[in-house]
C-alpha positions in Angstrom: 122.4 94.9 107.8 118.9 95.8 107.2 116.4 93.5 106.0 112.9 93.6 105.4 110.3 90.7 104.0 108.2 91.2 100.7 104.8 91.1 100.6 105.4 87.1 99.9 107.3 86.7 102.9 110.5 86.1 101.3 113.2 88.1 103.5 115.9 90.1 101.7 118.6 92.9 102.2 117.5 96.5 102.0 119.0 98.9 99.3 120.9 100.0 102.0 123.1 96.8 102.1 123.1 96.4 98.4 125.4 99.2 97.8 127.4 98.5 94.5 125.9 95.0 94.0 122.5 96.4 91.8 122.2 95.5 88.3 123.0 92.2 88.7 126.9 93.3 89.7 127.2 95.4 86.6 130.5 97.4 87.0 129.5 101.0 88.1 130.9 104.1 87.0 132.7 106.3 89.2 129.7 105.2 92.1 132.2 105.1 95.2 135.8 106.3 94.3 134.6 110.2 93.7 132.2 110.7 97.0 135.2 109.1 98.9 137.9 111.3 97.7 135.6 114.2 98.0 134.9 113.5 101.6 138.4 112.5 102.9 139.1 116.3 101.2 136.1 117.6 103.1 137.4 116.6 106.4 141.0 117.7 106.1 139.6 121.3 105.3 137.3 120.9 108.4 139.8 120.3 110.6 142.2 122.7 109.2 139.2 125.7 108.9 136.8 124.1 111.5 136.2 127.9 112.5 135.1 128.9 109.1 132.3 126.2 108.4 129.1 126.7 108.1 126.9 123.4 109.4 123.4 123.0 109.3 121.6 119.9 110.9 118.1 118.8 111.6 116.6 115.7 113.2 112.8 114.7 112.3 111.6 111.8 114.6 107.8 110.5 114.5 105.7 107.5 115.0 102.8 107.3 112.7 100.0 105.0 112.1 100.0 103.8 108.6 97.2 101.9 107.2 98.9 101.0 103.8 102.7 100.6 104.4 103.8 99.0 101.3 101.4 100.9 99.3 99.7 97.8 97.6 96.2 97.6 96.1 93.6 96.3 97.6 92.8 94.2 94.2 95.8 92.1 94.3 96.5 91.7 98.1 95.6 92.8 101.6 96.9 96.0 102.7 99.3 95.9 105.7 98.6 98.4 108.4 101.3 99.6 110.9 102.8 101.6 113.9 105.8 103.0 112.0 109.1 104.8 113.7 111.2 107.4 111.8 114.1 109.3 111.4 114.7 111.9 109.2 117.9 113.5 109.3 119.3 116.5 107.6 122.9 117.8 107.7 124.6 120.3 105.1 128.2 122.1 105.7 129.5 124.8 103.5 133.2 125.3 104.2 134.6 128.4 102.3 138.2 129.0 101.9 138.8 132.3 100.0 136.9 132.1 97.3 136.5 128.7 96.7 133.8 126.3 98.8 133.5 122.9 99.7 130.1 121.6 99.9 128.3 118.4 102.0 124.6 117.6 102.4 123.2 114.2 103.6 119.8 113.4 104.1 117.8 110.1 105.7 114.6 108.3 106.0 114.7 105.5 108.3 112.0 103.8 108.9 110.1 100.8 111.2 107.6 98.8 112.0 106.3 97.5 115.8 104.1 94.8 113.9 105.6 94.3 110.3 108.8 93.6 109.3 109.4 96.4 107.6 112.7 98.0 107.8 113.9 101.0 105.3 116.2 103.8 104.3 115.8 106.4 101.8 119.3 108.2 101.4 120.5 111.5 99.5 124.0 112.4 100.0 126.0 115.1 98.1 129.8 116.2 98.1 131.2 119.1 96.2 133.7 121.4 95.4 133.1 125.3 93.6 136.5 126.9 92.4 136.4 130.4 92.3 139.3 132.2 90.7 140.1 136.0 90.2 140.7 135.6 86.2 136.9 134.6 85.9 137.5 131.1 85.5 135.5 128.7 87.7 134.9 125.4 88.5 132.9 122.8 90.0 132.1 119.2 90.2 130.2 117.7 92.3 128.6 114.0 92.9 124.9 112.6 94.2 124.3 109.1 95.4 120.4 108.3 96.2 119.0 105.2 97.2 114.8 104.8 97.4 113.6 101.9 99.1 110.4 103.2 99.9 107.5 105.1 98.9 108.2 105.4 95.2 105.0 105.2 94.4 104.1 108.4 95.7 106.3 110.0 93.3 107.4 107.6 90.4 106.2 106.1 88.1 104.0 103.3 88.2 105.9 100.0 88.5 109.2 101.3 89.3 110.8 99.5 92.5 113.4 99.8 95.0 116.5 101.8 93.1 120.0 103.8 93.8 121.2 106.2 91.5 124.9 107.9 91.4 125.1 111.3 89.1 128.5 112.8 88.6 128.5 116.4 87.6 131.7 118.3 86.4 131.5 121.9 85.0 133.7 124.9 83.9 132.8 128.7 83.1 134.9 131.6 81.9 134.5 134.9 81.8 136.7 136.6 80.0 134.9 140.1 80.1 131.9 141.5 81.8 128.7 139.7 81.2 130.2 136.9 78.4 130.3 133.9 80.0 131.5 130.4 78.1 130.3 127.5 80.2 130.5 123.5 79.5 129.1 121.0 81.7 129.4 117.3 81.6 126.7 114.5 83.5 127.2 111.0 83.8 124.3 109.5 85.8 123.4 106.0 86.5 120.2 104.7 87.8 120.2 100.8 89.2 116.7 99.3 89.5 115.8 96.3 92.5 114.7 92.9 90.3 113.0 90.3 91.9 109.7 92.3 93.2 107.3 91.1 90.5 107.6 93.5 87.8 111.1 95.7 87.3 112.4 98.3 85.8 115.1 99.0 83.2 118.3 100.0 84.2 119.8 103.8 82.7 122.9 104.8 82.4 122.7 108.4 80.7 125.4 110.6 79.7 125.2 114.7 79.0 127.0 117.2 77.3 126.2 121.2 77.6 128.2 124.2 76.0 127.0 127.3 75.9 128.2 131.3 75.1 126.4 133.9 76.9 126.6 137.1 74.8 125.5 140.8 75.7 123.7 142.7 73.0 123.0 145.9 74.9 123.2 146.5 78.4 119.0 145.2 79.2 119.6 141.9 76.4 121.4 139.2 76.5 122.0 136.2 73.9 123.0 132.6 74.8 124.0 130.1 71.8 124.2 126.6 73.3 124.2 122.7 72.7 123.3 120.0 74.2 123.7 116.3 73.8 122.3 113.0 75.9 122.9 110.0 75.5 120.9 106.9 77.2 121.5 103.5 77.2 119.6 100.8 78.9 121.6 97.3 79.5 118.8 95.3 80.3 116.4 97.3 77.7 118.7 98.1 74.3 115.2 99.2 72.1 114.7 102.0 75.0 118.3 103.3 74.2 118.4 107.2 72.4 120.2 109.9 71.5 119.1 113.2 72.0 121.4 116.4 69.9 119.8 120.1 70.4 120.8 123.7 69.4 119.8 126.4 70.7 119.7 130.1 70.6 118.4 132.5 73.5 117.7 135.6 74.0 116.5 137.2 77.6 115.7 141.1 78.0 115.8 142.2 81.5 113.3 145.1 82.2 112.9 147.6 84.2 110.2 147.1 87.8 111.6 143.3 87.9 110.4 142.1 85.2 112.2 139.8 82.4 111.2 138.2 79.5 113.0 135.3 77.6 112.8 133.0 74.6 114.4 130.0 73.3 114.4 129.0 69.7 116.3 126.0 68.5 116.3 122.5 66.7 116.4 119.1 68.2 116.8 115.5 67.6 115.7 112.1 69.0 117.3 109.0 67.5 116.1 105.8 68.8 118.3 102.6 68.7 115.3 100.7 68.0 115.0 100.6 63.8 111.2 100.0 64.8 110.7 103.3 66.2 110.1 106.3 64.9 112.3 109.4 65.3 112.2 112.9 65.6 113.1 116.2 64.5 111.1 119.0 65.0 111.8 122.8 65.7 111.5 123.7 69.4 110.7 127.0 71.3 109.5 128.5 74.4 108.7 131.8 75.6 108.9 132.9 79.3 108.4 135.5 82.2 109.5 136.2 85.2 108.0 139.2 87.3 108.3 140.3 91.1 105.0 141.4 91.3 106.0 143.2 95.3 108.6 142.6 97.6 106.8 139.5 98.7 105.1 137.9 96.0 107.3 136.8 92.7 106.2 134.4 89.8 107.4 132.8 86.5 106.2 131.1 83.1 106.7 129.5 80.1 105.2 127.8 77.4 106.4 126.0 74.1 107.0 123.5 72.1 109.9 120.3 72.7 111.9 118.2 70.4 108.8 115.5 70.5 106.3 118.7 68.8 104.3 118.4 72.4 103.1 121.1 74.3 105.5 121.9 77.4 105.2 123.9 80.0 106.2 125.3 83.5 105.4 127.8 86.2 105.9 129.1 89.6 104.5 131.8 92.1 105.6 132.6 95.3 104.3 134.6 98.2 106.4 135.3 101.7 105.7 138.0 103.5 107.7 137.0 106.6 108.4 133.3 108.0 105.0 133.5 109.3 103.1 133.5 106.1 104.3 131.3 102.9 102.4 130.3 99.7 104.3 128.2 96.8 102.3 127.0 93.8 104.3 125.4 90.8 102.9 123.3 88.1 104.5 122.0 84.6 104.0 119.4 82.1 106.8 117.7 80.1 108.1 114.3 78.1 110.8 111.7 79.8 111.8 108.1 79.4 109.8 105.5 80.4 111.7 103.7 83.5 108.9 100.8 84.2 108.4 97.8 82.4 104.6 97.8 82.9 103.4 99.6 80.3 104.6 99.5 76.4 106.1 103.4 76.9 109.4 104.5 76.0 108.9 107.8 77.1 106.0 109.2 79.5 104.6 112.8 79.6 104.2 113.9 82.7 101.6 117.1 84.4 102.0 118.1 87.5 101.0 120.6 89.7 101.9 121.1 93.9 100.5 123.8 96.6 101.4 124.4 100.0 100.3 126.8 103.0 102.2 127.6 105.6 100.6 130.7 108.2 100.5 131.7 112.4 97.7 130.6 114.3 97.6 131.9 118.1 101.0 133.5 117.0 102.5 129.9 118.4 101.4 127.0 116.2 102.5 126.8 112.5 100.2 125.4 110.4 101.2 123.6 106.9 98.9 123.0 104.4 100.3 120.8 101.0 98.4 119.5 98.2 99.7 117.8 95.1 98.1 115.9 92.0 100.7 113.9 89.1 99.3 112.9 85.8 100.9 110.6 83.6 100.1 109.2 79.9 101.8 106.8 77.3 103.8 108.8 75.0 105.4 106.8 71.5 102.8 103.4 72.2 99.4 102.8 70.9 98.6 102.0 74.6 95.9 103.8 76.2 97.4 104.5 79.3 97.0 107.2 82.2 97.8 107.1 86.1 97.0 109.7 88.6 98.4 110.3 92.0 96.7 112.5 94.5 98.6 113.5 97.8 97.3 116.2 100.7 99.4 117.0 104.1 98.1 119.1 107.0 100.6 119.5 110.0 100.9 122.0 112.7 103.8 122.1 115.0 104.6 124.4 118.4 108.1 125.8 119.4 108.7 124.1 122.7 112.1 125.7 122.3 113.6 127.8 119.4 116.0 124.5 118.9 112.6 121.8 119.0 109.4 122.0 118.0 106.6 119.3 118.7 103.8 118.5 116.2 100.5 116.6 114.8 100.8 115.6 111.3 98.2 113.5 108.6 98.9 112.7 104.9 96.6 111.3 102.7 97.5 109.6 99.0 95.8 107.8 96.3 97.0 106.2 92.8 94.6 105.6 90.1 96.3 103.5 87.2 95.4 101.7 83.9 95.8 99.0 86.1 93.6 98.4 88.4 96.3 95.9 90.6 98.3 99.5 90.9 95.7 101.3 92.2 96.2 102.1 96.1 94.8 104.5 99.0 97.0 105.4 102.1 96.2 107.0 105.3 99.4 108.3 107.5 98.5 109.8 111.3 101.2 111.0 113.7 102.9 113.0 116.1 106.9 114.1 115.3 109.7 116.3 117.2 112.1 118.1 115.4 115.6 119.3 116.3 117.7 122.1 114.7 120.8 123.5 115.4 
């Protein structure tokens, strides 16, 4: 079993050994009984059509100095320093069988320390299944499990701790004739949070309902009616719990020189359990791009309004030339429930924007270059609230062989919260191999 000690010294089980104990031994939906099935059904088709699978599978290890390892602030308590080991393994099989595909990816983080006690996983496993039959019908369903146990705060939001999360994903589409395509997907998702680390978060447990028709009006345009409904309930936190109903109408023109333009028009409304609260509903619409501007460079964009009258918004551009030269750039802003109990937010809005670099140098080295800087403010609270997260990497790695490659790598990360005890700096140096096969 692992274990690792909190800051306080108290020692306790990982996430990794709390599997289907969080929330307090809440029953959980559908966490185990689907991945198992899925599996056992993965296997027998492996060893039936070993011949026909396709595996993937990648090993990452390093050993890194790390001057802040459980990303504390310096105003409430020391920072901990460390020599940290890792793995970081990555290992997807597509087995097709006529038409249809079964589908497995698993990926790890394990980490530890020579003079801390600190001992974590980070997992993400998937299992799926994609139908594929000649009368247009398909189907699919598939199911995640993620546990974080560390480094939330790089990427979370502020005061959300240790969690594991199941999502369940079933969906059907038909297509009766060319280009009309009815599709209905359902999502039941369910996000456990750690208690006992000071401040918690409140548990989710969110359900989701999507049916759309895809309709041609002329060969270049193409209209989609859809609706969508979510539901989220909260156990620990009933005045966080919602319902969200939207309708929708779409229509996307594809143009000649790869170019498309689309644009969604619809109504939407937020209900809030909480009679305290207000609710909403507004009109919503977006409009959108997407261009190839050359063979290597391609981009996309939208802009509009959501069902809480904010401003939303999204983007993408791409450049690749070959695998020697690589530039990705996407940036969005957009509303989404509040998780943490340290601020008064029910919902956060969220800005965002990430670049990375990737060229030759000597023909040899690869050299990475990744930058990445998260806004979020208090949405629905009188709060004035706003964190920042800043986060650079720089690596360059050198092909010892075409199946390993040795490297150098430094990250560098900083919070900034409305709370100054949530504020925190980290420094990461290191040296890593990497398999593939």
């Amino acid at each position: 079993m692992l274990a690792y000690r909190d800051p306080d010294g108290k020692r306790r089980a990982s996430a990794a050994s709390r599997v289907g104990s969080a929330g307090g031994g809440r029953p959980s939906r559908a966490r185990f009984g689907l991945p198992l099935v899925l599996i056992l059904l993965f296997i027998h088709a492996v060893r039936v059509e070993a011949e026909k699978a396709d595996p993937t599978f990648e090993l990452t290890a390093s050993a890194e100095y790390d001057d802040n390892v459980t990303l504390v602030s310096e105003a409430g308590r020391a920072a901990e320093s460390d020599l940290v080991f890792r793995l970081r393994p990555v290992i997807g099989v597509t087995l097709p069988h006529r038409d249809h595909k079964l589908l497995l990816s698993l990926s790890g983080d394990y980490r530890k320390g020579t003079d801390t006690d600190t001992e974590d996983l980070n997992f993400t496993g998937t299992a799926g299944i994609e139908l594929n039959f000649s009368n247009g019908l398909q189907l699919n369903l598939a199911d995640t499990y993620t546990q974080t146990s560390f480094d939330q705060e790089l990427q979370e939001e502020t005061g959300t701790p240790d969690s594991e999360g199941n999502a369940l994903r079933a969906g059907v589409s038909y297509i009766p004739v060319d280009r009309l395509r009815i599709s209905a997907t359902l999502e039941q998702q369910e996000t456990d949070f750690e208690e006992g680390q000071g401040v918690s978060a409140a548990d989710r447990d969110t359900d989701t309902v999507e049916i759309s028709v895809a309709i041609p009006i002329t060969r270049s345009i193409i209209s989609t009616i859809s609706y969508t409904s979510e539901e989220l309930v909260s156990p620990q936190r009933p005045d966080r719990d919602y319902t969200d109903e939207s309708y929708m109408v779409s229509f996307r023109w594809e143009g000649p020189e790869r170019f498309a333009v689309w644009f969604d028009l619809g109504d939407e409304v937020i209900d809030f359990a909480d009679p305290g609260q207000s609710d909403f509903d507004d009109s919503t619409a977006t409009i959108g791009t997407e261009v190839k501007v050359t063979e290597f460079l391609s981009g996309s964009a939208s802009i509009g309004q959501d069902g809480f009258g904010e401003l939303t918004y999204d983007g993408s551009l791409s450049y690749q030339n070959d695998t020697d030269r690589q530039m990705n750039l996407t940036f969005g802003q957009d509303t989404s429930p509040s998780f943490s109990f340290v601020f008064q937010s029910r919902v956060v809005q969220t800005s965002r924007i990430d670049l990375s670099l990737t060229d030759k140098l000597a023909e040899r080295f690869t050299v990475t270059l990744g930058a990445g800087y998260q806004t979020q403010e208090s949405f629905l609270a009188e709060e004035d609230r706003e964190d920042e997260v800043f986060s650079g990497r720089f690596t360059v790695d050198y092909p010892v062989q075409d199946w390993l490659k040795l490297g150098f790598s430094y990250q560098y990360s900083r919070r900034t919260s409305s709370l100054e005890t949530f504020d925190f700096t980290n420094n990461r140096i290191g040296l890593f191999g990497t398999l593939t096969y």
